[in-house]
C-alpha positions in Angstrom: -60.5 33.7 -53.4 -60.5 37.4 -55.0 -62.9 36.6 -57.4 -63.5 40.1 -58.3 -59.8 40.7 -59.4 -59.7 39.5 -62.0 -57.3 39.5 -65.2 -59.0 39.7 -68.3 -57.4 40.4 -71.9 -58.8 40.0 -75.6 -57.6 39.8 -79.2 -59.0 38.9 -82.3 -56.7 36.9 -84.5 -57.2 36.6 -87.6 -57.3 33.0 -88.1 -60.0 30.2 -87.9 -61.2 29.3 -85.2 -60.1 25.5 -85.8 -56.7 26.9 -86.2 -56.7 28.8 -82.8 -58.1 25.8 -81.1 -55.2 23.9 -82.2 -53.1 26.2 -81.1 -54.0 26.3 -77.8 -54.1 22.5 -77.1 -50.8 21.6 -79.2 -47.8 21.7 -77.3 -45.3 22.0 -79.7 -47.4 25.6 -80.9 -47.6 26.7 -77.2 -44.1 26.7 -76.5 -43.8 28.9 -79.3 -46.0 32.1 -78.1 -46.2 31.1 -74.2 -42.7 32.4 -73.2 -40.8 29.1 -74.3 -43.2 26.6 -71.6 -43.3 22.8 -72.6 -47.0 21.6 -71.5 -48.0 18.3 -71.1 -51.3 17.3 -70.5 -54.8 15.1 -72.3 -56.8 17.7 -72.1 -59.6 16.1 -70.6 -61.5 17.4 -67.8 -59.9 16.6 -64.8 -56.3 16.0 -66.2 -53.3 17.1 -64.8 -51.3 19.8 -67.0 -47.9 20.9 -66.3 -46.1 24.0 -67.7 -42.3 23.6 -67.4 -39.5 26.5 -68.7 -37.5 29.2 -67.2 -39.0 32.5 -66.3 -36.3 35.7 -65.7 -34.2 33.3 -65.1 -35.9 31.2 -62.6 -36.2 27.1 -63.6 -40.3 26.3 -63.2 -42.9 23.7 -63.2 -46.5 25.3 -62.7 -49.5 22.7 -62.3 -53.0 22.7 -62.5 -55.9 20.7 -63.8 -58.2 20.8 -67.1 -61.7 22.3 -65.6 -63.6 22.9 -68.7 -63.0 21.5 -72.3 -65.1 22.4 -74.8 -63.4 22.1 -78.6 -63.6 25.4 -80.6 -65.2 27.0 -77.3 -63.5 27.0 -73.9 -60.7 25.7 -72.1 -60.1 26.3 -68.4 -57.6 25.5 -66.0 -56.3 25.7 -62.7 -53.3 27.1 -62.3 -50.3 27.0 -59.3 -47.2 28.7 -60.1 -44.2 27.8 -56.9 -42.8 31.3 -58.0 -45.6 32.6 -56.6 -43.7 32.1 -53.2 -47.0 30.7 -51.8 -47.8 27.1 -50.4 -49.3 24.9 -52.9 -53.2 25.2 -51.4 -56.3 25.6 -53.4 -56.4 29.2 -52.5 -53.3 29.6 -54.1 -54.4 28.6 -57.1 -55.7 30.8 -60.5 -58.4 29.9 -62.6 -57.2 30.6 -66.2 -60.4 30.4 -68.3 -59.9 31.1 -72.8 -63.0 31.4 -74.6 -63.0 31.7 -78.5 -65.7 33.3 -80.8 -66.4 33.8 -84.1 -65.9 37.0 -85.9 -66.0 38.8 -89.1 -62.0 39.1 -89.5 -61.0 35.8 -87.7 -61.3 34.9 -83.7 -62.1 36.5 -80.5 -60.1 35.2 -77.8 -60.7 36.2 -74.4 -58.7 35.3 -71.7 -59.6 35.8 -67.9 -57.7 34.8 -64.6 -59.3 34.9 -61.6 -58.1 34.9 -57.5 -55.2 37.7 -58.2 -54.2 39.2 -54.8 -54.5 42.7 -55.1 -55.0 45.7 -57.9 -50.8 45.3 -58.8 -51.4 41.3 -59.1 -54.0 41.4 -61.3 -52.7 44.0 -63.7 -49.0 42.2 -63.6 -51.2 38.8 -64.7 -53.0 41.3 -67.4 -49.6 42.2 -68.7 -48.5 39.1 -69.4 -51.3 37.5 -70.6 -51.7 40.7 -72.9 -48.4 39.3 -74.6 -48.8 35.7 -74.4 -52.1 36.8 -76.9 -49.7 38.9 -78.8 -47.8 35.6 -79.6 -50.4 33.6 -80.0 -51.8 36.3 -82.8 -48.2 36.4 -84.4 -48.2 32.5 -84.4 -51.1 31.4 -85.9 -51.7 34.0 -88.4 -47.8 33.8 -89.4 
């Protein structure tokens, strides 16, 4: 695992942070600022997720599993992407970890990826988790 490349992005939206945490569980709200993806999962620790759509193109269906669920807090996830090109192993496999905090103007969401495989992976994974943020911002504060 390269732990130590790792993604990390962070926006404040201004928004509660009830209203975020909805967002980031409701599916119906996902597909609207995470490039079109339907997700389906409980969210309960140790529940499957899926993340189906098209990407450049390219028909998907990423998998993981729910590591961490704390409401209004943190929600992490493993993460396996086929279009990777990789074998589905656990090495191949992100950790995708969202932490939410209060502030003045709204909610500080920080994202963070881990196990990126070199200095171009991990700022590709930055790029697009910049604007999966920037639709999440535009969504919830509408």
């Amino acid at each position: 695992m390269k732990q130590d490349l790792v993604a990390k992005v962070s926006r404040t939206v201004e928004a509660p942070i009830d209203e975020v945490w909805q967002a980031l569980i409701t599916p119906e709200t996902i597909k609207e600022y995470m490039f079109g993806a339907a997700v389906k999962s409980d969210w309960k620790v140790g529940s499957p997720i899926v993340w189906k759509g098209e990407w450049q193109g390219k028909p998907y269906e990423d998998k993981g599993k729910i590591l961490q669920m704390e409401p209004k807090r943190r929600l992490s996830y493993s993460h396996f992407s086929p279009l990777a090109g990789k074998p589905d192993k656990t090495e191949n496999y992100h950790t995708v970890t969202i932490e939410l905090a209060k502030r003045p103007k709204g909610t500080l969401v920080t994202l963070s990826q881990d196990n990126n495989a070199n200095e171009e992976a991990r700022e590709h994974s930055q790029q697009n988790w910049k604007m999966m943020l920037d639709g999440l911002k535009k969504v919830v504060e509408h």
